[in-house]
N, C-alpha and C positions, 0 to 999 in steps of 0.2 A: 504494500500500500504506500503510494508513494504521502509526504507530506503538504502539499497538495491537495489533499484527501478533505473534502469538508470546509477548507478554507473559501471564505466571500471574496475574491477577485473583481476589484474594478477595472477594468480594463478602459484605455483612453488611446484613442485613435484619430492622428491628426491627420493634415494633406499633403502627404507625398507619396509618390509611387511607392514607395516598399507597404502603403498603406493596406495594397492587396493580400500581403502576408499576415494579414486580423484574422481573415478566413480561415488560416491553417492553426493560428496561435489560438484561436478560440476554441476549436476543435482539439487540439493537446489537453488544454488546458482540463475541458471539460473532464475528457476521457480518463484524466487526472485524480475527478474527482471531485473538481471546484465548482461550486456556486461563480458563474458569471456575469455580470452585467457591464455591457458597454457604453459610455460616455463618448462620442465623435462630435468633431469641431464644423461647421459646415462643410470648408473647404475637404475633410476627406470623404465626404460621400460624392466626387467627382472620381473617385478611385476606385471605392467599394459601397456596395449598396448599405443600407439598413439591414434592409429583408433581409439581406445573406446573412450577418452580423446577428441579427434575433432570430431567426431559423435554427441556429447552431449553438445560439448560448440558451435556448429555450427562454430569455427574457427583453424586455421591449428595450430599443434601442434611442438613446434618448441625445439631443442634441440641443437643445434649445431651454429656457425656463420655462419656458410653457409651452403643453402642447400645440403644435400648430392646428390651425380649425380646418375640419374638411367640408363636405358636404354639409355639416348640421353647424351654419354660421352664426345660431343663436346658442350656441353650447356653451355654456359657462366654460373656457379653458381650464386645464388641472396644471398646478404647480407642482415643475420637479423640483424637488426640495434637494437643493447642491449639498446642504449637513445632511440630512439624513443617508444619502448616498456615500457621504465621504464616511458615517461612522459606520455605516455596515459593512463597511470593506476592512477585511485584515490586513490585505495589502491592495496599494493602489499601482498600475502597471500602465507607464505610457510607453504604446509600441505601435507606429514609428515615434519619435519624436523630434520633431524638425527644428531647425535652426530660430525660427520665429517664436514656435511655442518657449522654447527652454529658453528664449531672452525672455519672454513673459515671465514665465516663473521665477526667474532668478531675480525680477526687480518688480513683483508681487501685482501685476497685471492680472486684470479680473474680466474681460470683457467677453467671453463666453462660460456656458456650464463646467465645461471640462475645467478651464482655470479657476473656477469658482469652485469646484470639486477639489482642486489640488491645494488650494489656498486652505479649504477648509479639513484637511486628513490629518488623522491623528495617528494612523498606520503607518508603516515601512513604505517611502516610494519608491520605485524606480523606475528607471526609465531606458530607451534603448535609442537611444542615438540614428538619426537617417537625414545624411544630406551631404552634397556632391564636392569631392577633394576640397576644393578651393574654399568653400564654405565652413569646412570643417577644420582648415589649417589656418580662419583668419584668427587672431588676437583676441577679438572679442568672442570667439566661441570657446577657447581654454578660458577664459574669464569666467565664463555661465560655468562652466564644468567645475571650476575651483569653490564661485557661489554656492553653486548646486552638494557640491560637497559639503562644506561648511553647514548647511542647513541640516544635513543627516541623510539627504537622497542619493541614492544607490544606483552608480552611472553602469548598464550591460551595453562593454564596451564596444565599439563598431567593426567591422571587419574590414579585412583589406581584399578588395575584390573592383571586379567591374561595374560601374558605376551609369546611374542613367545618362549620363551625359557623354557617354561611350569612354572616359577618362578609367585610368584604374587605379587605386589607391585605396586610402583609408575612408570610410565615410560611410558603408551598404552597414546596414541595420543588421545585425545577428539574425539568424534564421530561426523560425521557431523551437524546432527544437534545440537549437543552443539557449535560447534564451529561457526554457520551459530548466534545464537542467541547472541552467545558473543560478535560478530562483530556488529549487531546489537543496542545489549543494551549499547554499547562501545560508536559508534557512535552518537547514541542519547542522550547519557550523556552528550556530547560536542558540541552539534545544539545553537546555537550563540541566538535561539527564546524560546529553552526549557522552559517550565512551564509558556511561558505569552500566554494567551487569547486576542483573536483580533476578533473584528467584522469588516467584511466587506460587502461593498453593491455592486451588480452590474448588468449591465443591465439595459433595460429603464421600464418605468410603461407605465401603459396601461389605461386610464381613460374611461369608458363608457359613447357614448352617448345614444345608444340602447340595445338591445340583439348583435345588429350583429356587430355595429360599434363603435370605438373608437378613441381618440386621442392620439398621440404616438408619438417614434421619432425611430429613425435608429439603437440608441446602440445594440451590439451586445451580453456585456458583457465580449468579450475578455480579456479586461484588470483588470475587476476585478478577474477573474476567474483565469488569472496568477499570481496575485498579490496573492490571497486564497494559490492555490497551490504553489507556492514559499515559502509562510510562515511556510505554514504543513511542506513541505520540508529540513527547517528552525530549524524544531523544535515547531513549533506555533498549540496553539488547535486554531482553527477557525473556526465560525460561519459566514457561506457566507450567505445571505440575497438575495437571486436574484428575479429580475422581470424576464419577461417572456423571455426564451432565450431557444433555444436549447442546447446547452452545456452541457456538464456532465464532472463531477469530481469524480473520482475513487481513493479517499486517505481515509482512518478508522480516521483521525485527523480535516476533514474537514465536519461539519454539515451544509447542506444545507437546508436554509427553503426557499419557493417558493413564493412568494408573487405577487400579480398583479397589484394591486393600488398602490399613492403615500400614504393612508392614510394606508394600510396594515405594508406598508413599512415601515411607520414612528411609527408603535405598536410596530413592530418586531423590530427595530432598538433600542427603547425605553427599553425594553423587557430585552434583552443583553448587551446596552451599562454597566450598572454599574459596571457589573461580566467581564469586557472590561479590558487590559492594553492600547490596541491600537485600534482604530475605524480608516479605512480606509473608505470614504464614496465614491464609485468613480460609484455608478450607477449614469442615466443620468434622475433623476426625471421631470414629468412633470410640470409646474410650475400653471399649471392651469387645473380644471375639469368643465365639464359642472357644472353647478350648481344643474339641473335635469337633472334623466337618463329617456329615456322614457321609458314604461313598454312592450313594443311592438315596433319590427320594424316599422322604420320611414319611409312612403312612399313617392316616390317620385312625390308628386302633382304639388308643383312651382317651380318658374325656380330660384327659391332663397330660402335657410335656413340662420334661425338666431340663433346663439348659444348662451345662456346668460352664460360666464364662470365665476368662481369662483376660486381664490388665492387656490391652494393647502399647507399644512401646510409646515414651510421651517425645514425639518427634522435634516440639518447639524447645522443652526441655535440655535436650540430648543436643541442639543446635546454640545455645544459651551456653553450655559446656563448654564447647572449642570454640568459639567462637573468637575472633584477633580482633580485625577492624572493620568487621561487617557492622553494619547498621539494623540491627533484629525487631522486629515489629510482628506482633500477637493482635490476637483479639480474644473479646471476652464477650461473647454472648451470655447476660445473664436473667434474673426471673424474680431473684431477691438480694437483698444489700451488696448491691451491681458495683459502687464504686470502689467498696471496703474490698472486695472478693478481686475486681480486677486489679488493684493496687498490689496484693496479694502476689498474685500471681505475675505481675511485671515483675516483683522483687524477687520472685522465687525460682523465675527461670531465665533472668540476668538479664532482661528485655530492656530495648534501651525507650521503646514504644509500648504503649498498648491500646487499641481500638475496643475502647465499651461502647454495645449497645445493648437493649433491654426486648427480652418478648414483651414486655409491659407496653412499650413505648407505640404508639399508632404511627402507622408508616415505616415502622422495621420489622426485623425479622428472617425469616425463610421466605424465597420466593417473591417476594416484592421487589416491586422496582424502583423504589424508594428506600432512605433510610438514615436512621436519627442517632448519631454517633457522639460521643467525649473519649477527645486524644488525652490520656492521663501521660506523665512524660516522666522519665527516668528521673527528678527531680520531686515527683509525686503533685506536680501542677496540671490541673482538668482546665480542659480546651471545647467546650459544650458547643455544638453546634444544629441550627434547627433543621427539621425534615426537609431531605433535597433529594433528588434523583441520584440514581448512584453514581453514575458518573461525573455527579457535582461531588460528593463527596468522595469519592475517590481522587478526583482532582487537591481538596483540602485534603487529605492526607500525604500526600506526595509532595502540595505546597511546602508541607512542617520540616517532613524529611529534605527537601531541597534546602531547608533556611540552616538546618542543621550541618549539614553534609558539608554545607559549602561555608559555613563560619568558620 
């Protein structure tokens, strides 16, 4: 999955011939993953249509502050709102960007949407350079580019090639997908998780007491699985560990290994913890197995079974033990004196985290897609925070660990 993935892309498209290559950049982009919308200056719709532009990013393609009126010339016009535009974008991308626009910007020139858009962003810009040798080696265009720097705008630089003007040199605009992977490798250079490794665990285990039958509990896995893909998202390689869940995770940063027992689980946890920065351990292990499994379904003769169980090994524990300069983080699903009990239990298995939440609690739990957590902190300080979807709170838990990690 590339990062990419999810991200609001505003895209801004001025008039110059390379302006035809929107076509193909919109089309990357999407296939990328990204929410699109395009912003164009009049002049590059002499280049490239609308239509083609809104066809391919699936949204309406906007050039003006107010709709233009068509047929219905009594129509109240709708305002495009240039803030609104500028905060919904995480990154704002002008590609071409010609020699006129970037002296605009560079000396805060407002006189269409697109600059009124750029004026107004509070996202990463960048921008990709398009315009012919001579234009591009006058004085005053390393002037905008030095400006443009200064401001925090991110120049994807120009190629050396053949040029509209039949001339060849420096000046042709990046091709899209150079510019799709710039943005890219840009990106991930700056991911707050880049180059740490994290094990996490999630989901419940399954202990057999037959072929057919098992003991179990309800987890879903949800919250490990947001907490995985929030980290990948992050920048994090991570090693998810799941019991048995339906669930799937679709990221190239995220290795899933499958496990069913709590004794798999605790190989597999073993296995990766060392090659770990961070071990999130947040599956819902069982805490006991039968002792025996029987070799054949167990038939139902009396009106009573006896199960002889057996301590399953405590995997967070046993990770709490060797542990050097991993970062370890628990959870405490509890039912009664939630705080006292996960306190408890951070101190007792050398945790430097621990995630309480409550079956008490509305909106947590098993199986929900929500959920209501306090980060208690190897200091014994509670971090309360109210019901959010999980992958809001998986986000605030990763926030802590990043404030910590990186002090």
């Amino acid at each position: 999955m590339s990062v990419l993935h999810g991200k609001n892309i505003l895209l801004g498209v001025t008039g110059g011939i390379a302006a035809y290559k929107a076509a193909f950049l919109v089309r990357l982009l999407v296939k990328k993953g990204a929410n699109v919308k395009v912003v164009m200056t009049d002049s590059a719709k002499e280049f490239v249509t609308p239509l083609t532009l809104a066809t391919l990013s699936k949204n309406e393609v906007l050039s003006s502050f107010t709709d233009e009126k068509g047929e219905d010339s009594f129509k109240e016009p709708k305002w495009n709102n240039h803030v609104e535009l500028a905060l919904w974008a995480d990154l704002f991308l002008i590609a071409p960007a010609t020699a006129n626009t970037l002296s605009k910007m560079a000396n805060g020139a407002s006189d269409n949407l697109l600059l009124a858009c750029y004026l107004s962003a509070k996202c990463p810009v960048y921008y990709a350079p398009a315009m012919d040798l001579d234009m591009y080696q006058h004085p005053t265009t390393a002037e905008t580019f030095k400006k443009l720097e200064s401001f925090g705008n991110i120049q994807i630089p120009a190629a050396f090639g053949e040029l509209a003007s039949g001339l060849v040199g420096q000046g042709r605009m990046a091709e899209p997908e150079e510019i799709v992977s710039f943005l890219e490798n840009d990106i991930s250079s700056k991911l707050p998780l880049r180059g740490k490794k994290f094990l996490i665990t999630a989901g419940p285990t399954y202990e057999a007491i037959d072929p057919v039958r098992f003991i179990g509990n309800h987890s879903s896995g949800k919250m490990g699985y947001a907490i995985a893909e929030t980290a990948a998202e992050l920048g994090a390689e991570v090693v998810l560990i799941s019991g048995p869940s339906v669930l799937k995770l679709d990221n190239e940063f995220v290795k899933i290994i499958r496990v069913t027992s709590a004794e798999e689980m605790y190989h597999a946890a073993h296995e990766y913890f060392n090659k770990s920065d961070v071990a999130i351990l947040s599956a819902a292990v069982a805490d006991y197995r039968p002792s025996e499994m029987a070799s054949e379904k167990i038939k139902k003769k009396t009106d009573e079974l006896v199960l002889q169980l057996t301590k399953t090994k405590d995997i967070l524990a046993s990770l709490g033990e060797i542990k050097k300069d991993q970062f370890l983080v628990g959870f405490a699903l509890e039912t009664e004196n939630e705080e006292e009990n996960a306190k408890l239990k951070l101190k007792k298995k050398n945790l430097d985290l621990i995630v309480l939440n409550s079956l008490r609690d509305k909106g947590a739990g098993f199986k929900t897609d929500t959920n209501k957590i306090t980060l208690i902190t190897k200091d014994n300080k509670t971090l309360p925070f109210p019901v959010k979807p999980k992958k809001e709170v998986a986000k605030d838990i990763l926030e802590y660990i990043i404030e910590q990690t990186n002090a």
